[in-house]
VONU-697499 format. One line per 8 residues: number of its first residue (from 0); for each residue x, y, z of N, C-alpha, C, O. Coordinates in nm, 4 decimals, always signed. Example, Ala and Ser with C-alpha at 12.3 -4.5 7.8 and 13.67 -1.06 7.14 Angstrom:
<recs>
0) +1.3190/-0.5690/+0.7800/+1.2300/-0.4500/+0.7800/+1.3200/-0.3300/+0.7800/+1.4236/-0.3319/+0.8465 ~ +1.2850/-0.2250/+0.7080/+1.3670/-0.1060/+0.7140/+1.2900/+0.0030/+0.7870/+1.3409/+0.1138/+0.8039
</recs>
This chain:
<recs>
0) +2.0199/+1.3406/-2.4413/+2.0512/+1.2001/-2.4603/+1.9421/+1.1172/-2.3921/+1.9028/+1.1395/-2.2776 ~ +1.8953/+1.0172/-2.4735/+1.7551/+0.9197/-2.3994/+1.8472/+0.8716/-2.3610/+1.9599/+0.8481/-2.4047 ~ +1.7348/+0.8384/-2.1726/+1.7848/+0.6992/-2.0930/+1.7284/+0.6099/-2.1048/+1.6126/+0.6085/-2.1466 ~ +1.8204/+0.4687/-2.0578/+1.7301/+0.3447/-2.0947/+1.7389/+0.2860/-1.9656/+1.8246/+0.3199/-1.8841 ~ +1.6353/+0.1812/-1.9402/+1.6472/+0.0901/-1.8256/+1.6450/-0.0068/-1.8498/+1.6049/-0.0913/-1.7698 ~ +1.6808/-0.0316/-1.9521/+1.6825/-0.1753/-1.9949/+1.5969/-0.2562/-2.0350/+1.4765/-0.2365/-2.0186 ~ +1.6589/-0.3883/-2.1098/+1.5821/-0.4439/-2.2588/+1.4443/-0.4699/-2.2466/+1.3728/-0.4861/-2.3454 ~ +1.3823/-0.4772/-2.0721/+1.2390/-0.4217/-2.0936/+1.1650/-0.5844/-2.1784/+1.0448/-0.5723/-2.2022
8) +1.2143/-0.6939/-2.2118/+1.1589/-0.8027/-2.2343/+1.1463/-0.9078/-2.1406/+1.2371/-0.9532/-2.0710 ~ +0.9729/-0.9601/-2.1447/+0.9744/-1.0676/-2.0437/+0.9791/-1.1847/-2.1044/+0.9007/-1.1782/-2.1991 ~ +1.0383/-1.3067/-2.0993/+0.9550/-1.4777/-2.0524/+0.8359/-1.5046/-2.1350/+0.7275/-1.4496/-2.1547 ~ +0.8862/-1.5909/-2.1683/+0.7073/-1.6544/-2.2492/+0.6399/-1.7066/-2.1168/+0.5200/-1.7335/-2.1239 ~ +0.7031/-1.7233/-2.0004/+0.6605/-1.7821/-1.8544/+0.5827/-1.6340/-1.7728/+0.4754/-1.6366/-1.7124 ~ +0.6374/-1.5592/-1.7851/+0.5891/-1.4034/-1.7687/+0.4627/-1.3336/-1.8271/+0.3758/-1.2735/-1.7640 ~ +0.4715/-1.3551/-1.9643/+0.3622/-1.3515/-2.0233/+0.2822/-1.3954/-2.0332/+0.1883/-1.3159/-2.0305 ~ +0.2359/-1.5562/-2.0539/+0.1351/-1.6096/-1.9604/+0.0598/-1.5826/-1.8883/-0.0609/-1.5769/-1.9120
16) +0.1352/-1.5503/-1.7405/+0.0852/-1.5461/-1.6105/+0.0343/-1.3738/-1.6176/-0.0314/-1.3282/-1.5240 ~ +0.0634/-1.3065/-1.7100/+0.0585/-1.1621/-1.6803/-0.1473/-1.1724/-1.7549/-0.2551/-1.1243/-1.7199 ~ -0.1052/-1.2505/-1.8510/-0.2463/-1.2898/-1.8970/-0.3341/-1.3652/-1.8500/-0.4511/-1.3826/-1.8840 ~ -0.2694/-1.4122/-1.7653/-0.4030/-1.4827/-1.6613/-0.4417/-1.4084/-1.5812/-0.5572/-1.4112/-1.5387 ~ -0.3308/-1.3053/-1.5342/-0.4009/-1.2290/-1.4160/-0.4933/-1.1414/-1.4560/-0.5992/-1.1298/-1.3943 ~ -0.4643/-1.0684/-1.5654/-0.5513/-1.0074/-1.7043/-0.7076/-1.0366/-1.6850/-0.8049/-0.9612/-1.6844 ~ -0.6958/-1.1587/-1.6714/-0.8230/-1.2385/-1.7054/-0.9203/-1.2784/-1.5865/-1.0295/-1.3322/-1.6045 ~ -0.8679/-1.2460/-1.4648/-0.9435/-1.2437/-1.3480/-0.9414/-1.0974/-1.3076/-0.8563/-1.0364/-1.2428
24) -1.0567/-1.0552/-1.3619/-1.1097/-0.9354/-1.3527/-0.9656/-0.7969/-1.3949/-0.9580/-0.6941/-1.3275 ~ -0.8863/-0.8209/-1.4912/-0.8085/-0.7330/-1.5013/-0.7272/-0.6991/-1.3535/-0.7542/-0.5841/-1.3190 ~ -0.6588/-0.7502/-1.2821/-0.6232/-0.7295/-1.2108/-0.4746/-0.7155/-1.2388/-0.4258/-0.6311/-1.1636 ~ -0.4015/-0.7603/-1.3073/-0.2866/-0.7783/-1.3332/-0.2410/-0.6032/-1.4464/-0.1384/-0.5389/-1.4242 ~ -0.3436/-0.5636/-1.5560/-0.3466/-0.4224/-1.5790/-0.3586/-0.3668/-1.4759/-0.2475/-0.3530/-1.4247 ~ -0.4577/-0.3154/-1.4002/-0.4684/-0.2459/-1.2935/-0.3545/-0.2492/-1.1763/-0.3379/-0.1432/-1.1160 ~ -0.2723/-0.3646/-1.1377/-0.1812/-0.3506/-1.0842/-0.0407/-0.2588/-1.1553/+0.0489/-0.2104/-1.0861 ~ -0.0474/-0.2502/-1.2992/+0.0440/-0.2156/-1.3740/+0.0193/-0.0319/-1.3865/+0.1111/+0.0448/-1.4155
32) -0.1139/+0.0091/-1.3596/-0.1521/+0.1587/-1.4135/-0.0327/+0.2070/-1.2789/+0.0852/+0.2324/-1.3036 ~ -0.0808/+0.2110/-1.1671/+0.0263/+0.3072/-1.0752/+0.1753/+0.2881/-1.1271/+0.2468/+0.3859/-1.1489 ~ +0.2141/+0.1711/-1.1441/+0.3683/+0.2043/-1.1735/+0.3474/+0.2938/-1.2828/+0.4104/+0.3994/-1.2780 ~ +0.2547/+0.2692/-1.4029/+0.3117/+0.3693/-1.5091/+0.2697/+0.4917/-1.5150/+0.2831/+0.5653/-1.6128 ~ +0.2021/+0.5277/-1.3822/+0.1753/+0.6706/-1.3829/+0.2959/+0.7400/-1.3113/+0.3228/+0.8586/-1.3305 ~ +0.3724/+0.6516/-1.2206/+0.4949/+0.6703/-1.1336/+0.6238/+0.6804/-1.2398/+0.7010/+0.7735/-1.2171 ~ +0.6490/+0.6099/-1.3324/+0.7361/+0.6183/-1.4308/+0.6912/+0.7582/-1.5492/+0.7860/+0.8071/-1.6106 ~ +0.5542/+0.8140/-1.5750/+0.4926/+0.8920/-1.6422/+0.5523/+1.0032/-1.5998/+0.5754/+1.0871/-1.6869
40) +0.5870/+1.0298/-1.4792/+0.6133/+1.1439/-1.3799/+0.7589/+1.1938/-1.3480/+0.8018/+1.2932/-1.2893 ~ +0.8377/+1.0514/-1.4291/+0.9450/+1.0852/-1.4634/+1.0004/+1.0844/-1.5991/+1.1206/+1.0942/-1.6239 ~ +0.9005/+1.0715/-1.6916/+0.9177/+1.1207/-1.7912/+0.9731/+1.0007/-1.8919/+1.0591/+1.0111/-1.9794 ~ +0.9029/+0.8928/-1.8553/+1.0030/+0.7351/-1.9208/+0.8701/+0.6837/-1.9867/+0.8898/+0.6467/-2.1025 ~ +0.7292/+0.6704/-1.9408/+0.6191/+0.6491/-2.0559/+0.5553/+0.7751/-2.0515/+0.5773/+0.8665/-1.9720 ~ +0.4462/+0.7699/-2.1766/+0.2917/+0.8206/-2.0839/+0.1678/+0.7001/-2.0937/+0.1582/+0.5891/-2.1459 ~ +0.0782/+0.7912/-2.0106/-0.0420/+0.7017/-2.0253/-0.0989/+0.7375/-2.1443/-0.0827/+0.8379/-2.2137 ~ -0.2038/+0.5905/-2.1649/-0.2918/+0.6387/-2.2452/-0.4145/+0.6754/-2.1928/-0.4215/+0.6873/-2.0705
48) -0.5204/+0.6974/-2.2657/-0.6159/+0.7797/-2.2251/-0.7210/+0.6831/-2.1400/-0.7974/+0.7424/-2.0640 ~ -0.7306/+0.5305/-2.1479/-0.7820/+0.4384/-2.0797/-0.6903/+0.4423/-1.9522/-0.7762/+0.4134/-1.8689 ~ -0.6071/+0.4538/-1.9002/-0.4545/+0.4295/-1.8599/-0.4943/+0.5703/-1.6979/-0.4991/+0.5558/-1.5758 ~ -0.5091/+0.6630/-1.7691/-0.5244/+0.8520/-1.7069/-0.6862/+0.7884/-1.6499/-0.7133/+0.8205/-1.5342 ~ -0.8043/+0.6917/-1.7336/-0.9010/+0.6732/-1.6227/-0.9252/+0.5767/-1.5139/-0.9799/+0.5900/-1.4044 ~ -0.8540/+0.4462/-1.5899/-0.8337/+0.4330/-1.4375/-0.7664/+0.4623/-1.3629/-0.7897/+0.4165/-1.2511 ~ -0.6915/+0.5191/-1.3725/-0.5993/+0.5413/-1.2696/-0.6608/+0.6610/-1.1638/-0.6219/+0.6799/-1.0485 ~ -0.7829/+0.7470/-1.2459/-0.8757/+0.8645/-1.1301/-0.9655/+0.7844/-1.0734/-0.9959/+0.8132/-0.9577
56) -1.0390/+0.6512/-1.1435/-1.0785/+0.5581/-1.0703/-1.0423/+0.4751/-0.9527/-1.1235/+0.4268/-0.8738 ~ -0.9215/+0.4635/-0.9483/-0.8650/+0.3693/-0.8481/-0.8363/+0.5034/-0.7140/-0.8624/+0.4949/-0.5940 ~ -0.7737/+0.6223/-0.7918/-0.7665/+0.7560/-0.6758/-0.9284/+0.8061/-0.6194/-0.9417/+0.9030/-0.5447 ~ -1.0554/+0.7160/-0.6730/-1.2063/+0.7572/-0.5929/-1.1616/+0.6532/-0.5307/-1.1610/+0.6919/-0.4138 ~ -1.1159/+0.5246/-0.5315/-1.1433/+0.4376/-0.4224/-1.0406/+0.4445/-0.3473/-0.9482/+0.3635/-0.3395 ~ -1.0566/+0.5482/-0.2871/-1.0146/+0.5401/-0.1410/-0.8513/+0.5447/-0.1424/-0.7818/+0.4774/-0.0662 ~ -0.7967/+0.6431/-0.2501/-0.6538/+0.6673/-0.3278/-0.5910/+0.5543/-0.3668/-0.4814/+0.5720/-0.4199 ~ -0.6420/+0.4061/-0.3517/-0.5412/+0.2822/-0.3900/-0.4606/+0.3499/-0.5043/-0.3437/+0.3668/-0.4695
64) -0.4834/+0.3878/-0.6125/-0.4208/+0.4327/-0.7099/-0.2799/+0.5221/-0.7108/-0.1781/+0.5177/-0.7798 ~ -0.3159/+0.5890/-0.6214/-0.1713/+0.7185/-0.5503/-0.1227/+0.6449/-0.4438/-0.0033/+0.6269/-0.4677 ~ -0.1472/+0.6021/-0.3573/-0.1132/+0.5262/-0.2434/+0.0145/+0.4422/-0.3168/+0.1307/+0.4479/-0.2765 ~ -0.0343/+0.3590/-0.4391/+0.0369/+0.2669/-0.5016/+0.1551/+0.3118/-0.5454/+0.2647/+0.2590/-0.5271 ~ +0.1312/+0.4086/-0.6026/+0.2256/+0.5073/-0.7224/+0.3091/+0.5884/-0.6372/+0.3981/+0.6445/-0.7011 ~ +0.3091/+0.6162/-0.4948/+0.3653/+0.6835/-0.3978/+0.4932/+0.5370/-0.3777/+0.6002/+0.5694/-0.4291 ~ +0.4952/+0.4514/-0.3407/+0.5627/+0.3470/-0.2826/+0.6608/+0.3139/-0.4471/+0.7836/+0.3181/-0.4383 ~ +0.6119/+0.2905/-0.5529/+0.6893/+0.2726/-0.6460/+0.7760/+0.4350/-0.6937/+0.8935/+0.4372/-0.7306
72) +0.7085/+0.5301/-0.6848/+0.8225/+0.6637/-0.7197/+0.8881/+0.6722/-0.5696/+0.9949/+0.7323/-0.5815 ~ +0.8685/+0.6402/-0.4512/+1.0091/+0.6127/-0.3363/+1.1142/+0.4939/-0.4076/+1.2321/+0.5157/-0.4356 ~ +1.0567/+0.3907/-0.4249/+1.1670/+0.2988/-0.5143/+1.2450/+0.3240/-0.5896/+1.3584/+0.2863/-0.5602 ~ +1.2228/+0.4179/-0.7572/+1.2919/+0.4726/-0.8234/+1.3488/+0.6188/-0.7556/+1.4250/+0.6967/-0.8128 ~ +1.3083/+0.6305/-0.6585/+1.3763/+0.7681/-0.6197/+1.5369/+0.7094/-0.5361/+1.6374/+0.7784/-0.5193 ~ +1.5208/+0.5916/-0.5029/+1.6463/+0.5382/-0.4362/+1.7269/+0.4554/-0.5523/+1.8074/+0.3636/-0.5363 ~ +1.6920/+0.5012/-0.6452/+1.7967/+0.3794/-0.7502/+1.8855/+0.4985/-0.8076/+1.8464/+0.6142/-0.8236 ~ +2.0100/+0.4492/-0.8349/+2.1211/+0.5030/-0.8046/+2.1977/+0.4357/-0.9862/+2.2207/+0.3164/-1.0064
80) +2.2135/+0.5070/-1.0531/+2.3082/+0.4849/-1.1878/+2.4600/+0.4436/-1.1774/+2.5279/+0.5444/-1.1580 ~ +2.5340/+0.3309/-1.1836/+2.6805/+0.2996/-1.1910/+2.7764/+0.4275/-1.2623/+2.7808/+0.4809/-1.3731 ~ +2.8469/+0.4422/-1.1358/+2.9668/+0.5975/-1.1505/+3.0016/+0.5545/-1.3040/+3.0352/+0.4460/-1.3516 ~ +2.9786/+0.6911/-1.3662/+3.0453/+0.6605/-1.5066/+2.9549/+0.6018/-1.6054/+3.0050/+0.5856/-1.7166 ~ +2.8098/+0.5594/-1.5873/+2.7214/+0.5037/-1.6864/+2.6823/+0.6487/-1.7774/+2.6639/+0.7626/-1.7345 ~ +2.6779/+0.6006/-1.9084/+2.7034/+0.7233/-1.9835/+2.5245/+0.7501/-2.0124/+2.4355/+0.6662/-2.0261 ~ +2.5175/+0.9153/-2.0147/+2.3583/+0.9268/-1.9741/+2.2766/+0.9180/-1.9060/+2.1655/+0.9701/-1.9160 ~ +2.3269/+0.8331/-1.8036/+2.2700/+0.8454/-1.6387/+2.3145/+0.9500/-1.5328/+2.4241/+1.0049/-1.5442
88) +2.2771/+0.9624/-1.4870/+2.2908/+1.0891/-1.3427/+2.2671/+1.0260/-1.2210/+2.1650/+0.9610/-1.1989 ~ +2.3584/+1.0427/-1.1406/+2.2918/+0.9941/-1.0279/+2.2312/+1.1227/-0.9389/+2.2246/+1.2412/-0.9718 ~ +2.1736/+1.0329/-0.7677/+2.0849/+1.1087/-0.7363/+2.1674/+1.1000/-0.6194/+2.1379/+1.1636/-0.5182
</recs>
């Protein structure tokens, strides 16, 4: 049975700003690769193949990349599914 985390839609106010940050030097992607290598690892995206380089890029500088992705898979490792949500497990 697929799990979901939900409807996963932002804000036309969200989107925007996600594109501005975009736009000063990609910073706003690059903030986004560790979570989705942290979610990759549990099996909810994958990367793509731009996605898998930076992300060995950001692990040469000095691990920012894992460092990052370490603090967001502790986060999802403490989230906890409502007793009885159908398809969820808790931990």
């Amino acid at each position: 049975m697929a799990q979901s985390l939900g409807h996963g839609k932002t804000t036309s106010a969200e989107a925007f700003w996600y594109v501005v940050g975009c736009v000063c030097f990609g910073a706003s992607y690059f903030a986004k690769i560790p979570v989705r290598k942290a979610l990759s690892e549990y099996g909810l995206v994958t990367l793509t193949g731009w996605q898998k380089f930076w992300y060995v890029l950001m692990n040469i500088a000095l691990g920012s990349g894992y460092l990052s992705k370490v603090i967001v898979k502790k986060a999802m490792s403490e989230i906890h599914a409502p007793v009885g949500e159908p398809g969820m497990t808790t931990v």
